[in-house]
N, C-alpha and C positions, 0 to 999 in steps of 0.2 A: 383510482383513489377510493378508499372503503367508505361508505355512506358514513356520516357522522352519527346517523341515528341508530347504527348497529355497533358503534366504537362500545366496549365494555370501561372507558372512561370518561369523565366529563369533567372541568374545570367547574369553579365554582363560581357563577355568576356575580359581574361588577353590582355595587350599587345598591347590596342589599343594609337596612335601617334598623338597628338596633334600639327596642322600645325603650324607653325613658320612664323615669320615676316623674308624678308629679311635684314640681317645685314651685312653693309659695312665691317665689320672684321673680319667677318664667326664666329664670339664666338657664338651666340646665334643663328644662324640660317644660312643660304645659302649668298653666298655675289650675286650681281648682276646675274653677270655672270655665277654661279654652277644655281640658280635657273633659267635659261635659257637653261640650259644643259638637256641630258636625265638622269642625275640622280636625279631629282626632281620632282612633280607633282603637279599642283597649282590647288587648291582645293576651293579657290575663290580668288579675288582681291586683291594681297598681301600677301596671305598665299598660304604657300608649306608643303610638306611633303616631303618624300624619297620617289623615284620612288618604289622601290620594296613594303610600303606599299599598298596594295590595299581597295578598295572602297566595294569588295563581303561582306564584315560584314556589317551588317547594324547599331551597335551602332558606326563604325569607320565613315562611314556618315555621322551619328547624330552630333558627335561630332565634325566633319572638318567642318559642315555647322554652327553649333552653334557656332565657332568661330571667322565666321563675326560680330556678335551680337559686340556692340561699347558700346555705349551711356545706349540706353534702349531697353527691347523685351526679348522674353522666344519661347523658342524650346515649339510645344504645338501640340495638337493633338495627333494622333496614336506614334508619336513620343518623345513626352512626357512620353507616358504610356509604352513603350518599354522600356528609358531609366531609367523607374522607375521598371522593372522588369514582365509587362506584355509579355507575349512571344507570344499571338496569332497575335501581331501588327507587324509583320515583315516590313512593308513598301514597300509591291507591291498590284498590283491589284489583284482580284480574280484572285486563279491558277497559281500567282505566274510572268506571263506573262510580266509585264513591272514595272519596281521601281516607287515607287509614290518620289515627289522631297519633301523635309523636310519641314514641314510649321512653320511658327518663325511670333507672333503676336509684331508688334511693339510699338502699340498707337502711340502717336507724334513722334515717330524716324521714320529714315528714311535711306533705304538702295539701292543698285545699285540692278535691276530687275536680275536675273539670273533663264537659267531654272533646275539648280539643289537646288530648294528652292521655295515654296509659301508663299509670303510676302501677310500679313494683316495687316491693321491700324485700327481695331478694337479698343474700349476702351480695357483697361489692366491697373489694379489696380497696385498699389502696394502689396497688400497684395495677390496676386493673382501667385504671383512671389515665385520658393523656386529655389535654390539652390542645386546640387548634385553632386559631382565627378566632379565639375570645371565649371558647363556648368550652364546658366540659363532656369529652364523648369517653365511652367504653373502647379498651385496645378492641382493633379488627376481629381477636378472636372471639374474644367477649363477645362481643356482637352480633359475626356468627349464630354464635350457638344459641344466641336468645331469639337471634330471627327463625331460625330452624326451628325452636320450640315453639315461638309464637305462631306461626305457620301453620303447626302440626299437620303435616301433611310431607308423606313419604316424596313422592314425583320433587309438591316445590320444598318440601328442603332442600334435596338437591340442587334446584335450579338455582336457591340463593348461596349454598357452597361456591359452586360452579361458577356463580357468576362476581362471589366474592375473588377466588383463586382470577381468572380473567383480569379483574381490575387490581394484579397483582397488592392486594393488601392480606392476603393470606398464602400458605402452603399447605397441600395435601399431608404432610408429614406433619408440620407443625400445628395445625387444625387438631389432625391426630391425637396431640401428643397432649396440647389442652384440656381436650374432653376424658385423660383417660384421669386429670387430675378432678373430675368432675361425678364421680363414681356413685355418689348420694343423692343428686340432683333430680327433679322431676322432669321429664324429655330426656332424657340420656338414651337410655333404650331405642327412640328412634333417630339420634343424634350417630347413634354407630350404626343402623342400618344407612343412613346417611352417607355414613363412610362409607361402606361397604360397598354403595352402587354411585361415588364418583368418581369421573375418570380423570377431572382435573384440564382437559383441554378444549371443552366447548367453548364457545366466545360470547353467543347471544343463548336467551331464553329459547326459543326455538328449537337448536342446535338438541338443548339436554333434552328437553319432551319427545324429541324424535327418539333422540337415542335412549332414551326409557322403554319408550314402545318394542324399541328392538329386544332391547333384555326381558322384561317384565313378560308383554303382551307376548312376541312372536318365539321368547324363552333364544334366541341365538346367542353367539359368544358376544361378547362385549367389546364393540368396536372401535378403533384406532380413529382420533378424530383430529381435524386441521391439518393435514399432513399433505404436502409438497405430491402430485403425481407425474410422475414419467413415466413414458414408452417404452419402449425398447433399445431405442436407437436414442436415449437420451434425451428426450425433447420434452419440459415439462410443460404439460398442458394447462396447468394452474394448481391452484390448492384448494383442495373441495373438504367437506366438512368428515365424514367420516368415514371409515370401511371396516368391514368382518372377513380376516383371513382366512377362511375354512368356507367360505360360501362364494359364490358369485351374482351376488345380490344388488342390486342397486335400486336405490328410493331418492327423493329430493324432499329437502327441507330449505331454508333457508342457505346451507351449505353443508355437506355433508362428506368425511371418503374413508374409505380401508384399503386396503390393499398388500397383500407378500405377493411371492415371486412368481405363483400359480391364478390364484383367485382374489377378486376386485370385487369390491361391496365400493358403492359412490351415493354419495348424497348432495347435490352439487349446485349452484345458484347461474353457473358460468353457463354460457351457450352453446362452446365451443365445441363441436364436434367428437363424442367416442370413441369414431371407426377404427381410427389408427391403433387402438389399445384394445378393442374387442371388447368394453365392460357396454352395458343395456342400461339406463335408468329411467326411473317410474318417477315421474317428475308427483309429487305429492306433501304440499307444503298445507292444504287446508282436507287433507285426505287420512290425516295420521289415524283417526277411530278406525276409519275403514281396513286400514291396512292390518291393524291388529285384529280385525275378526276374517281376514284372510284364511283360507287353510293351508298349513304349511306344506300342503304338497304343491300348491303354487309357485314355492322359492325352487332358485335355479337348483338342478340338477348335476349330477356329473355329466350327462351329456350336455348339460349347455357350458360345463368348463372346457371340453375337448373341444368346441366348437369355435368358444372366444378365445381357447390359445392357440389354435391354429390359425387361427386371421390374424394373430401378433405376428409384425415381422419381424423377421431376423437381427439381433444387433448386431453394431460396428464391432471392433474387436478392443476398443477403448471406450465404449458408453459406460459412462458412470451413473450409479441409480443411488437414490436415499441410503444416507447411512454408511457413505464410503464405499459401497458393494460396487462390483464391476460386472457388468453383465455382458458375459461370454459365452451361456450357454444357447444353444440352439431352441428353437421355437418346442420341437418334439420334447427335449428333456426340461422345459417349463412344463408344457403337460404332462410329465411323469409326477414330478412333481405336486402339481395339483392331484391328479388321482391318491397320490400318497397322503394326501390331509382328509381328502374327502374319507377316504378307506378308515380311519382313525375312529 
């Protein structure tokens, strides 16, 4: 069963407490005087809560700061995609370190500055606007692109695309198609380098940082991630995070695989034994800098592809491999094979 703490979704916790106006009569909320008291917590300008709820939830956050919103504006950004059930969006900085304050896009409203909130007067459509569990958020894409800008930072845009797409509340195509209606905007420019370097199938933060490194840092092709691996003789050994078809490479992340018909790139969290498939991996989950100032004459060679297709054993003459394919040919012409990518 996959750790709850790597799932790229999460439900939205029972129980959270919507602040309250102060009311002269205490019916509906705290009268003057209780909200001045220690049994209250005022959560912005005229809204309270009960002392005893606390602020360590972060959709309880989301939602005391969305309830300044008046007039017009949307809870937007990593905050957005949080309250829509993305779970890698917690709302602090790398490592957890310090809370980021909740961003709410206004267009022509207009609100009191506070530092538990980043107020923008960006345009905001109306159609741009949905509605959820009481609160006004920006659509997924919206969101998106404002996290990616707010970010500004090439690597984690990515990882918040990436980990948007994951918590299916976006698509690689329809992300796309967004930003190309976005053409005047400030971040745009690296809103499409953006694009350009995801792949759409990582699952956790980890996953894409590794696989950046591969691109960016060590410059290889751009590897196949989350993908099902079998043997020869059909037997899948798990599903590992990523691989590079042209190399016979392998690293560890959190999870990682590649793999065609020749050569195996594996990036893998499982335990389970390589021999049978002939791929090596570098187990290196807290090693990623290192790897990138490797020199890449250290990645495998053609001679280590002749070596690990010749230790694959032969298939049955009905083994079926990812993608429908059958695998009938002999150990020697998988190694033709690979020298034919390599040679490329």
């Amino acid at each position: 069963m996959a750790d709850p703490e790597w799932l790229p979704r999460c439900l939205r916790p029972e129980g959270l407490v919507r602040p309250v106006r102060v009311d002269p009569t205490g019916a509906h909320g705290p009268t003057r005087g209780q909200a001045a008291g220690p049994r209250f917590r005022q959560t912005s300008a005229g809204l309270h809560v009960p002392a005893k709820v606390g602020d360590e939830v972060v959709e309880q956050r989301i939602l005391e700061q969305a309830s300044r919103i008046r007039s017009y504006g949307a809870v937007t950004a990593w905050a957005s995609l949080r309250w829509q059930g993305a779970a890698f969006f917690d709302g602090t900085t790398p490592g957890g370190s310090r809370r980021l304050p909740v961003p709410i896009v206004l267009g022509p409203a207009r609100l009191q500055r506070d530092p538990r909130v980043d107020l923008s007067q960006e345009q905001l459509s109306v159609s741009e606007i949905a509605w959820l569990a009481g609160i006004p958020l920006t659509t997924p894409e919206r969101a998106v692109f404002d996290e990616v800008r707010r970010r500004n930072d090439l690597r984690e845009g990515v990882v918040a695309l990436e980990m948007a797409i994951a918590a299916n509340l976006v698509t690689l195509a329809g992300f796309a198609a967004y930003v190309v209606t976005r053409q005047a905007w400030t971040g745009v420019p690296l809103t499409r380098e953006v694009l350009d370097l995801t792949g759409g199938e990582c699952l956790s933060p980890p996953e894409v940082r590794m696989r950046l490194v591969w691109i960016l840092d060590c410059r290889l092709p751009a590897p196949i991630c989350n993908r099902p691996v079998f043997d020869l003789r059909g037997t899948c050994s798990g599903s590992r995070t990523c691989s590079i078809p042209t190399r016979a490479l392998s690293a560890s992340t959190t999870a990682l695989i590649t793999r065609d018909m020749s050569a195996i790139v594996v990036m893998w969290r499982g335990r389970r034994s390589s021999a049978t498939t002939g791929w090596s991996t570098s187990r290196s989950s807290a090693e990623t800098s290192a790897m990138a100032t490797r020199p890449r004459a250290e990645w495998r060679t053609r001679e280590h592809v002749r070596s690990s297709c010749r230790r694959m054993p032969a298939p049955g003459p009905s083994t079926h491999l990812p993608g429908g394919a059958t695998a009938t040919q002999p150990a020697e012409r998988c190694l033709r094979r690979g020298e034919r990518q390599l040679s490329r």
